[in-house]
N, C-alpha and C positions, 0 to 999 in steps of 0.2 A: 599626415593621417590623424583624424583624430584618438584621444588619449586616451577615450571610454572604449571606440572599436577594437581598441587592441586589447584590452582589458577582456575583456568579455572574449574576442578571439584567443586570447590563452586560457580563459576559465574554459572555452569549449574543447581545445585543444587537450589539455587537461584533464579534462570529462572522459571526450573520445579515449585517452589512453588507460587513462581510470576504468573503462568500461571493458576494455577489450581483455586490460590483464585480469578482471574481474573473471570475466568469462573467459578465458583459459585456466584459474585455478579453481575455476566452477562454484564460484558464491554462487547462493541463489538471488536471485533478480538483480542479476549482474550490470546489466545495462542502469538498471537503476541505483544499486548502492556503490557500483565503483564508480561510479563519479561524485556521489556524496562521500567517500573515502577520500579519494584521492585530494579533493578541492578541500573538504576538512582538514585534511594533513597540514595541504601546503598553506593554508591560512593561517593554522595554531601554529607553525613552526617556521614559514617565513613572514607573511604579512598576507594581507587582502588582495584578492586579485581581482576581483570586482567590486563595484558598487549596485549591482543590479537594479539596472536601469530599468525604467514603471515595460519600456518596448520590449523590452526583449522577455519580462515574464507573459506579456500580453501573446506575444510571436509563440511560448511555451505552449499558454493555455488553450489557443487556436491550436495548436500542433497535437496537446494530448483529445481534443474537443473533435477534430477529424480521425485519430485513431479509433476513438469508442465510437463514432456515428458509422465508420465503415464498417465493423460489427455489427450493423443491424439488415435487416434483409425482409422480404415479405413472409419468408420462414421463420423467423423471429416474433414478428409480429404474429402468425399464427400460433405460435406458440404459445407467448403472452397472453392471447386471449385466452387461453384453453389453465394456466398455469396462474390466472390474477389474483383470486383468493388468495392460494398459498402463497405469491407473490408480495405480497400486500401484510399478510398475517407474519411473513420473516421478517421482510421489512420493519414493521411496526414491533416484534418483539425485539428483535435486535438491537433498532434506533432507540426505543425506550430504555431496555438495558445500557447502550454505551451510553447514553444521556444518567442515568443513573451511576452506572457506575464513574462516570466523568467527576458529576457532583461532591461524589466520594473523596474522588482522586483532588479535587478542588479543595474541601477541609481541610483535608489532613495531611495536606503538603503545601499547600501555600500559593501553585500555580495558577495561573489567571483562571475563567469559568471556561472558556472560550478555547483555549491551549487545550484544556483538562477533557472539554467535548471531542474535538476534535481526534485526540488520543485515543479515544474510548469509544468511539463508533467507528465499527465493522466498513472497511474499505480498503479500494487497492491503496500500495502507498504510495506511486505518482500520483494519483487519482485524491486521494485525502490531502497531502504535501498542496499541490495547486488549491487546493479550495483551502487549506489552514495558511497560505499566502493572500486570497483571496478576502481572506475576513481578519486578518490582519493577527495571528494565533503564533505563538514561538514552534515555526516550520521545523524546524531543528527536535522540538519535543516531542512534536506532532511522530514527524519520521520515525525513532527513536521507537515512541508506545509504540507504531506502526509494525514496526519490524521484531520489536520484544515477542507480539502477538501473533506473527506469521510465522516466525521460527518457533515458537512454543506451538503451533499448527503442527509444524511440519515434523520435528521434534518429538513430539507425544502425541497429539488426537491420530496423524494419520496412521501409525503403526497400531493404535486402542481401532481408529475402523478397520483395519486388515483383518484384526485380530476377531473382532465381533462380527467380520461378515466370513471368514472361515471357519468361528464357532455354530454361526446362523446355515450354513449351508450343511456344518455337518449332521444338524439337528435336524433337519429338511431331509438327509439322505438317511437316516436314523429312522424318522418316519415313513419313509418310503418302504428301505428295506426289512423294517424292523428293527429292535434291538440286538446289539449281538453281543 
């Protein structure tokens, strides 16, 4: 058999197991960071267990490229239609911001432009990971900002919106019922 198939068959193997204890002690996006745990471990602490080969990121990118397309629907697209402005307007503040702030992050740390973009604009993080593999970006760094930013999400903004839309609703029923 050859030496890469088996390579690559224990990084998945690997993966899979990575993934599954992830999601039993409930990381979040467990399918996706227990396997970048797991195959991180056993690298830094026994050696490389792949060479990742140019197919098998390709066989990835197809794999994540039919996830997101089977999210779309004719109900999608009606929506889209109706949602393109504000679409367009998040879009562009947001890409300008991580493109800004990337720049930033480029100065005054020393990391490549490109690594630094990639970091710093708003995406999933398979979904950013594939395309900071794709333009050639330290995937590794990429992930990393990725996930600093999702857990400081999940972390802090989403408990500040809890909080702001239980303030907002009780000021909605305040003017409903009056002051009391």
């Amino acid at each position: 058999m050859n030496y890469v198939l088996i390579k690559v068959a224990t990084a998945v193997a690997l993966g899979g197991i990575g993934a599954f204890v992830a999601k039993k002690i409930r990381l979040p996006s467990s399918f996706f960071l227990g396997p970048i745990i797991t195959i991180g471990l056993v690298q830094i602490f026994i050696g490389e267990i792949s060479g990742r080969p140019n197919w098998f990121r390709i066989f990835i990118q197809i794999a994540v490229g039919i996830v997101i397309g089977t999210n779309f629907s004719k109900f999608s697209l009606a929506i889209l239609k109706s949602l393109l402005k504000p679409a367009l307007l998040i879009g562009i503040l947001m890409s300008g911001g991580g493109l800004f702030i990337g720049f930033l992050i480029h100065i005054y740390s020393g990391l490549d432009i490109v690594t630094s973009f990639m970091g710093s604009i708003p995406g999933g993080q398979g979904e950013m990971a594939i395309l900071a593999e794709s333009v050639n970006a330290q995937t590794e760094m990429v992930i990393l900002f990725q996930l600093i930013r999702n857990q400081f999400t999940l972390i802090f903004l989403l408990p500040l919106a809890k909080f702001l839309i239980k303030f907002s609703e009780r000021k909605k029923e305040e003017q409903i019922h009056g002051v009391q």
